[in-house]
C-alpha positions as CSV (number, residue, x, y, z in Angstrom):
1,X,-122.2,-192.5,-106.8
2,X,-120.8,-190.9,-103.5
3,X,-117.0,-192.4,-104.8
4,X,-117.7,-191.0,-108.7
5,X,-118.8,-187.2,-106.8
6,X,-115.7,-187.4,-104.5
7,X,-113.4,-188.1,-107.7
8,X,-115.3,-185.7,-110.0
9,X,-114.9,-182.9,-107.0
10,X,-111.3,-184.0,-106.8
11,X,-110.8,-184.0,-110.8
12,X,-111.9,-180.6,-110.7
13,X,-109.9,-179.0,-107.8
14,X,-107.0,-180.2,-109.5
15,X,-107.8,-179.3,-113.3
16,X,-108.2,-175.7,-111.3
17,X,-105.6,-175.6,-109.5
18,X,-102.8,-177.0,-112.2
19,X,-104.9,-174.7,-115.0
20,X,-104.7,-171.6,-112.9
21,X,-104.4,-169.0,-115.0
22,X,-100.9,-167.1,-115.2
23,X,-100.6,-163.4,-115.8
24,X,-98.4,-160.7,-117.3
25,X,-98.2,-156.8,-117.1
26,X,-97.6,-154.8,-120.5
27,X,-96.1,-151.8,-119.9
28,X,-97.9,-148.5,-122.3
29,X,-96.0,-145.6,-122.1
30,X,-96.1,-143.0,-125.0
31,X,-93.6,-139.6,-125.8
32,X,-95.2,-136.5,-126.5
33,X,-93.6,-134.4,-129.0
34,X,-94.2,-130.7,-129.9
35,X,-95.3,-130.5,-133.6
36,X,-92.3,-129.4,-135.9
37,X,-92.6,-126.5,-137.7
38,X,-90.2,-124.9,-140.3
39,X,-90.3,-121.0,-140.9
40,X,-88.4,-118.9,-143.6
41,X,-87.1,-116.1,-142.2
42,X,-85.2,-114.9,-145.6
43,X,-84.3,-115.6,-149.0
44,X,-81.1,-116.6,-150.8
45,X,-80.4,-113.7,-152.7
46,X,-77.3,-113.8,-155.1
47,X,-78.2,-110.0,-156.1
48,X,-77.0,-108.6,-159.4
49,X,-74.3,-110.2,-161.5
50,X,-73.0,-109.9,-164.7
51,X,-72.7,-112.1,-167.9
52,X,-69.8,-113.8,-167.6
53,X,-69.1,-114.0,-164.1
54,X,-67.9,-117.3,-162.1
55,X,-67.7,-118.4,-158.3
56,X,-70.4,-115.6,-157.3
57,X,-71.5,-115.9,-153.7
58,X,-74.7,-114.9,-151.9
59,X,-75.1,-111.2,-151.1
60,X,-77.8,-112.5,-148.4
61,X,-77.6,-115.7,-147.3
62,X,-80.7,-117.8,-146.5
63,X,-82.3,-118.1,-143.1
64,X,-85.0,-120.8,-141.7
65,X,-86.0,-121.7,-138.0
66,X,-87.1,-125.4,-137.5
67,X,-88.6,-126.1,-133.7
68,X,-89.9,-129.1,-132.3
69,X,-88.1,-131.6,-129.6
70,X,-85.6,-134.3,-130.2
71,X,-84.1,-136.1,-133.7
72,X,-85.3,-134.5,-136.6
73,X,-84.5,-135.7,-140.0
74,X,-83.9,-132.6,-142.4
75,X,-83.9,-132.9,-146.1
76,X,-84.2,-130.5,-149.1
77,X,-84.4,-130.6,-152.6
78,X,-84.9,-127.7,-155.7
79,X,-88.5,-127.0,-156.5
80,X,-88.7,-128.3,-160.1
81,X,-86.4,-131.6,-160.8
82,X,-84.5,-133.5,-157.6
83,X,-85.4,-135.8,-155.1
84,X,-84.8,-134.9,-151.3
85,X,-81.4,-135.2,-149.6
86,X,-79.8,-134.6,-146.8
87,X,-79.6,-131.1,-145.7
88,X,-76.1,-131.6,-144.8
89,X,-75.3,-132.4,-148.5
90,X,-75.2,-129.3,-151.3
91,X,-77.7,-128.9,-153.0
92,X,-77.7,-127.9,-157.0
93,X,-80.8,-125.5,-157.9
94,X,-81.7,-124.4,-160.9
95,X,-83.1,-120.8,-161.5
96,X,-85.4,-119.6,-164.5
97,X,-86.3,-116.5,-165.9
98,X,-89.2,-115.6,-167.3
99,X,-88.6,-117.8,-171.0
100,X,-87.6,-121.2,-168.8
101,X,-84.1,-120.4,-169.0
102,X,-82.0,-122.0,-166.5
103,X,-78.5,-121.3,-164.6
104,X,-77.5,-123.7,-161.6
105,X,-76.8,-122.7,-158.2
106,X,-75.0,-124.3,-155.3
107,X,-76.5,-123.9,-152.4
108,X,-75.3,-124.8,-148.9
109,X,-76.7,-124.9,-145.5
110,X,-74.6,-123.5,-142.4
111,X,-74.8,-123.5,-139.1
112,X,-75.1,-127.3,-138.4
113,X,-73.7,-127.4,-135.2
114,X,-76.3,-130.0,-133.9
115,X,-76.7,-132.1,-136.9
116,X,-76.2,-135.6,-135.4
117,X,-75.3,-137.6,-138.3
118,X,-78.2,-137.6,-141.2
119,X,-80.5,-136.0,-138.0
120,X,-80.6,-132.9,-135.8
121,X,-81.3,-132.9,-132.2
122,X,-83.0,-130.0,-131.1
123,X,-83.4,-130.1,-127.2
124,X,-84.1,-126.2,-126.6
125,X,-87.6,-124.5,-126.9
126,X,-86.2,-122.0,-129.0
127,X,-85.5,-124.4,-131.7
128,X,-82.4,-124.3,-134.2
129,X,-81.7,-121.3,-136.8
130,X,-79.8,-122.4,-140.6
131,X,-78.0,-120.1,-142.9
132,X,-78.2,-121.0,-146.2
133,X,-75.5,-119.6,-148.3
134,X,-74.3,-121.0,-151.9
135,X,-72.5,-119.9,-154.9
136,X,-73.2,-119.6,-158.9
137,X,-70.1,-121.4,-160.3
138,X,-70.4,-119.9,-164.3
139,X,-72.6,-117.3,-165.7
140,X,-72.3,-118.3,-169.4
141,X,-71.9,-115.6,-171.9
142,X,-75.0,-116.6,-173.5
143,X,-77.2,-116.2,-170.9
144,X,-79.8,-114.2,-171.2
145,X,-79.9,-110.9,-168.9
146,X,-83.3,-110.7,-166.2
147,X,-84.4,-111.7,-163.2
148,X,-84.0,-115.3,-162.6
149,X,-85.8,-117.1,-159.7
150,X,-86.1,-121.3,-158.0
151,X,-86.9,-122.3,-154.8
152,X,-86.5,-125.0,-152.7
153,X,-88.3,-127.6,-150.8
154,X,-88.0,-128.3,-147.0
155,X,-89.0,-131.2,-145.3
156,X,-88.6,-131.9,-141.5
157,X,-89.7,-135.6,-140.1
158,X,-89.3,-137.2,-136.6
159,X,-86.7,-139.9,-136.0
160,X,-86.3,-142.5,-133.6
């Protein structure tokens, strides 16, 4: 009995000692980010034009603010009809009047000094500023005279 407690105690002291148990650290670390925000701070505005016109650019170009802190991915697209893009590509938007009629604009964004390939990097606190200028390539003598009106679509997202 003494011999099977001896080789039991032994057994045991080496099933610890062999099965010790092995450890690893997992690093958690985590980036805060300030929340992006977009803000218009003024309309495209092609003013007033006549029937029959061609290559007519902005009177006031477009103006938004986007904030927030590292690679942003910026995309746009019209109001009624498109799927987002790349703001660094034009952008065609159509513009009704009051009976649905339609005449397309081309509009443009400016300014995109820190557009790092599809993304912008915005590193200061104050954020970045975009003009948005554009051009109506035909005013059909057809169309119908009145105020015409679209919009667009702005969505800002956080890249790695």
């Amino acid at each position: 009995m003494k011999k099977n407690t001896i080789l039991l105690l032994f057994l045991l002291i080496s099933i610890l000692t062999i099965g010790s148990n092995k450890t690893a650290i997992v690093e958690v670390t985590v980036d805060i980010l300030r929340p992006i925000t977009i803000t218009k701070i003024s309309d495209v505005d092609f003013g007033s034009i006549s029937i029959g016109s061609s290559n007519v650019t902005v009177k006031q170009e477009g103006k938004i603010a986007i904030t927030g802190y590292g690679n942003i991915k910026v995309e746009w697209k019209a109001l009624e009809g498109s799927e987002f893009k790349s703001i660094k590509e034009n952008l065609e938007v159509p513009i009704y009047n009051s009976a649905r009629k339609a005449i397309t604009t081309k509009l443009m964004v400016k300014d995109l000094n820190s557009l790092n390939g599809n993304n912008i990097k915005i590193t200061k606190l104050t954020g970045e500023e975009f003009s948005i200028g554009g051009v109506i390539e035909n005013v059909p003598v057809e169309t119908e005279p009145g105020k015409y009106s679209g919009g667009i679509v702005i969505r800002a997202t956080y890249v790695d």
